[in-house]
N, C-alpha and C positions, 0 to 999 in steps of 0.2 A: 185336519186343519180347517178354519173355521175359514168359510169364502172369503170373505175381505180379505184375510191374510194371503189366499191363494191369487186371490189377485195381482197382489204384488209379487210372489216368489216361483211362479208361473213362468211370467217374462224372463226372453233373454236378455244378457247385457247387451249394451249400454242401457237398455229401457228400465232395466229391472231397478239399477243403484238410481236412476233419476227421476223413477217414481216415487224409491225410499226419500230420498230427500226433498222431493215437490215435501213429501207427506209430512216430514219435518219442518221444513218450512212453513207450511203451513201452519201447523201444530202449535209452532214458535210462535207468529204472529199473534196468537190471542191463548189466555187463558182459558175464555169461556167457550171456546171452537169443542164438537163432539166428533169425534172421526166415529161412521155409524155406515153399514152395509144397508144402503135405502134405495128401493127402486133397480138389483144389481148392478148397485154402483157405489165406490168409497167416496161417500161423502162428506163432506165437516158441514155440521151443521152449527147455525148460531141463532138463541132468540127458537128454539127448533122450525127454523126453515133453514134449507140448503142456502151456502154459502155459497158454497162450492162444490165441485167436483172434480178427481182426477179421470182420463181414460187415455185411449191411443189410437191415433190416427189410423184407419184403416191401410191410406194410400201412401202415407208418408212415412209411417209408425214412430212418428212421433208424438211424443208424450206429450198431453196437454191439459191445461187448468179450462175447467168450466166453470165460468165469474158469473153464477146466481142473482139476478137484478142485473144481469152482465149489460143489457139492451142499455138501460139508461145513463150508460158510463160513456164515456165518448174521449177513449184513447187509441193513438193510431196505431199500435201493436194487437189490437183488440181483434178480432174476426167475428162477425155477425152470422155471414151467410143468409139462409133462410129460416134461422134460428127467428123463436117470440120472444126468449125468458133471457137467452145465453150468451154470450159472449165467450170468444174463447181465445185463451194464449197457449200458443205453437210453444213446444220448447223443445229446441236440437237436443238430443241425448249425447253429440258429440263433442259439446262448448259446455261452460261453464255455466249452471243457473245463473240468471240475471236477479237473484234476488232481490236489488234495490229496484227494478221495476215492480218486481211480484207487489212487493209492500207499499209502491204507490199504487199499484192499482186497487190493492186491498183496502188502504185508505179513504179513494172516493168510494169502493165499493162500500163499505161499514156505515158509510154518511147513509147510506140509502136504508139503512136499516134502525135508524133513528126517527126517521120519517114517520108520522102516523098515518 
């Protein structure tokens, strides 16, 4: 099994189906998105620089999007921390994906990659 794949079928449930579908989600949002194993980590790339990435909370084990350019988004579900590049959204594995946030945040995020 090639790592990225084990990445996801590794996990147990709930984390396991909620990464599958982050990954769809994602997937869905853009054509031109790469889902690509870079740096040991599933990321989607766009333009080839990371978009994004998926991972899982150490403390929480919860699953979360890493928003690429994520710094200069400035949404209140967003988590900075001591992050430079990232920004990140928490996602309970026990609720329903909030897809219609994902896709606005993926919105302002995509503006930043028109930027020159």
């Amino acid at each position: 099994m090639r790592a990225i794949d084990s990445f996801y079928f590794d996990k147990e449930e709930p984390i396991k189906s909620c990464l599958l579908g982050l990954k769809a989600i994602i997937i869905d949002y853009n054509s031109d998105f790469e889902s690509r194993w870079y740096y040991r980590l599933p990321c989607f790339m766009y333009k080839n620089q990371i978009f994004c990435y998926l991972w899982v909370d150490k403390k929480t084990q919860f699953p979360y999007i890493a928003i690429g350019k994520g710094i200069k988004i400035n949404h209140p579900d967003l988590i900075q921390g001591k992050r430079t590049f990232t920004k990140l959204l928490m996602i309970d594995p026990n609720k329903d994906i909030p897809i219609e946030k994902i896709h606005n945040i993926f919105d302002m995020a995509i503006e930043l990659y028109a930027e020159k």
